[in-house]
Structures are given as C-alpha cells and as structure tokens.
C-alpha positions in Angstrom: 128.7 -168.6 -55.2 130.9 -171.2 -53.5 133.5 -170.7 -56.7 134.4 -167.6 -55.4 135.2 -168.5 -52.0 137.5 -170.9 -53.0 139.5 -168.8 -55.9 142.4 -167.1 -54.8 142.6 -163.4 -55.3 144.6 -162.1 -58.1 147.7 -160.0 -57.9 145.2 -157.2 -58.8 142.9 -157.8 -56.3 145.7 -158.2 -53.5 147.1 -155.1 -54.5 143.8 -153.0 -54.7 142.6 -154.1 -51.2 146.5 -152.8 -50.0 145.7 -149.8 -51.2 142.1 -149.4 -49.6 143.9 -150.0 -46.5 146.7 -147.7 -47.4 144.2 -144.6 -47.8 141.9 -145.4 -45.2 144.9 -145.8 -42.3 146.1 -142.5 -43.9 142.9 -140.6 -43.2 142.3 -141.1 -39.6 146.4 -141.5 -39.2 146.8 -145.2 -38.3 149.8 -147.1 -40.4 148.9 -149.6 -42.5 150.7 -151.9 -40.4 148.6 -151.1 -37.6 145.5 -151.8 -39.7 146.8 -155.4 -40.6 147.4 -156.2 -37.1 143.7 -154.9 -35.9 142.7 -157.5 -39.2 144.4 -160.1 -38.0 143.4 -159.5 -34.1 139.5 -159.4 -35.4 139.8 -162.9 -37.6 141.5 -164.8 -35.1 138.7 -163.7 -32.3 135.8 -164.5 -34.7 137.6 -167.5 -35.7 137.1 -169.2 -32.5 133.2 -169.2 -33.0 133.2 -169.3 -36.7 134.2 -170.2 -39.9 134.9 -167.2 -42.1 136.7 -166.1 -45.4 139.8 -164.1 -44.1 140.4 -164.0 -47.7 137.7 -161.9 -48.4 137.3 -159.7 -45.4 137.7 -156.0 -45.4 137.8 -153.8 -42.4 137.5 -149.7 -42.7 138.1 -147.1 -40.5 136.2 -143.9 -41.5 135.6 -140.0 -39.9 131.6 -140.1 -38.4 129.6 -137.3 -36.8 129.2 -137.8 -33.0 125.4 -136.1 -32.9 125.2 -132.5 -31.8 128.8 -132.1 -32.4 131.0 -130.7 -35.1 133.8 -133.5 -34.6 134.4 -136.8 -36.5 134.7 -139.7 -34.5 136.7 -142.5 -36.1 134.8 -145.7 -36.7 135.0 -149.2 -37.4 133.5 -151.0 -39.9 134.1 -154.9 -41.1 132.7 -156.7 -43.4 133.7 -160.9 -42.5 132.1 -162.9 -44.9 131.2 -166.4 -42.5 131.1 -169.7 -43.7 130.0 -171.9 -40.8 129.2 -171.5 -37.0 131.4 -173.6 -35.3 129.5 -175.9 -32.9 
C-alpha cells in the first residue's frame, strides 16, 4: 500500500487525470484552468490540518438532481487520499 504513495505517476497517468479534468470542466462549463486552481485552493486548506497525497487526489464536478425539480445542480465531489492528521 505505502509503495504506491510514494511512486510517481507516469506520463500515462498524468495525462489521463488531465483529461478527466478536461471533460468534466467541459460539462458544467468551467475551464480546466479553473478546475486546477479550485484543486490547488482545496489541498492547500486541508493541508493545514492534514497530511494528504496531492498526488493522488481527484476532484469532479458533475450535473445532480435538486429533488422535486427538473434542473441539474452542479456538484462537488473530491476524493483526498490523507496520510496523517497533523497534531
């Protein structure tokens, strides 16, 4: 288990979680750019009370029913692997 948190992502892997990010900004119309920064904005909050694997992290934004509506609500969704709680 620990391996993999130490292994650095291949080329392959970079490159597939750019274009997660790519297609998920594109469907609820947020640049990819803007995705990164709302990343990078989440890791260095949790940082301060944790340890986590920025490496590894994934964030999503997806379209979700509100209930009793017909519209999609955009959501947020990350998945922060931590490592330690910071004392």
């Amino acid at each position: 288990m620990f391996k993999n948190i130490l292994r650095r992502k291949s080329s392959r892997e970079i490159a597939k979680d750019r274009l997660k990010i790519l297609l998920i900004s594109d469907r609820v119309n947020c640049s990819s750019e803007m995705m990164e920064m709302i990343k990078n904005d989440i890791a260095k909050v949790i940082s301060k009370y944790m340890k986590i694997d920025t490496e590894s992290m994934e964030i999503q934004i997806t379209k979700t029913n509100i209930k009793g509506r017909t519209l999609k609500n955009p959501t947020l969704y990350a998945n922060i692997p931590i490592l330690d709680l910071k004392q």
